[in-house]
C-alpha positions, -999 to +999 in steps of 0.1 A: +785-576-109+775-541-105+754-522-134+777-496-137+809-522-148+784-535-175+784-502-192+805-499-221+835-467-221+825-436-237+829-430-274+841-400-285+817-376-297+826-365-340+803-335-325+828-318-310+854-317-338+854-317-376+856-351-396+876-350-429+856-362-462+865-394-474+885-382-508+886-385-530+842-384-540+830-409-563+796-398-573+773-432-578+766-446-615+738-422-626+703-435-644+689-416-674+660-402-656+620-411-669+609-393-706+577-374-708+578-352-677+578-314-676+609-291-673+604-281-643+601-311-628+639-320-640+656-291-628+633-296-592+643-329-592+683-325-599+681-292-575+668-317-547+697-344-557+725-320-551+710-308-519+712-343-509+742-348-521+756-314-503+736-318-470+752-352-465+788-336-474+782-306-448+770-339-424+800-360-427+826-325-422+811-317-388+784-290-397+755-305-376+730-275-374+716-254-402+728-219-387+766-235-393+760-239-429+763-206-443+760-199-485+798-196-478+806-230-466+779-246-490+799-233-516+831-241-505+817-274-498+807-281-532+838-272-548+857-294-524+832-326-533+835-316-569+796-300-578+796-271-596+784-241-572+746-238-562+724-209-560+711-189-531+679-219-536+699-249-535+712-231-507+682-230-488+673-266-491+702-274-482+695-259-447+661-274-448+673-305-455+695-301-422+664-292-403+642-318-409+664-342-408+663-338-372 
């Protein structure tokens, strides 16, 4: 048998056209997070969550590069999945979560 009739038919790229979000978004069962640590490192820490948490959003709806993911559609991204709407820093790594990701 040739090579070529071995190869399994093309799947359709999600690349090329936007995927809806699985709704509606359960966020998982939080933890109470460790006592003793600094302020800053809470509101670092729960800034880098919801990054996550946004990035993987923008992800599953078909925004694959970080020059798609405007402060716009972060936002409107956030109110769709139910997050309360970040700042111009959340925004940003957001994007560089997209980046280096790659």
């Amino acid at each position: 048998m040739p090579a070529a009739a071995l190869k399994p038919p093309p799947t359709q790229s999600t690349s090329t056209r936007a995927v809806p979000l699985d709704l509606p978004y359960e966020p998982v069962q939080k933890r109470p997070l460790p006592p003793g640590r600094p302020r800053d490192w809470y509101v670092t820490h729960n800034r880098r969550l919801k990054a996550m948490r946004l990035a993987i959003a923008l992800l599953d709806s078909g925004v694959f590069v970080p020059d798609q993911a405007r402060d716009e559609k972060i936002r409107s991204t956030a109110r769709l999945i139910g997050v309360h709407p970040p700042s111009d820093t959340t925004c940003h790594m957001v994007r560089a979560l997209m980046r280096y990701a790659r």
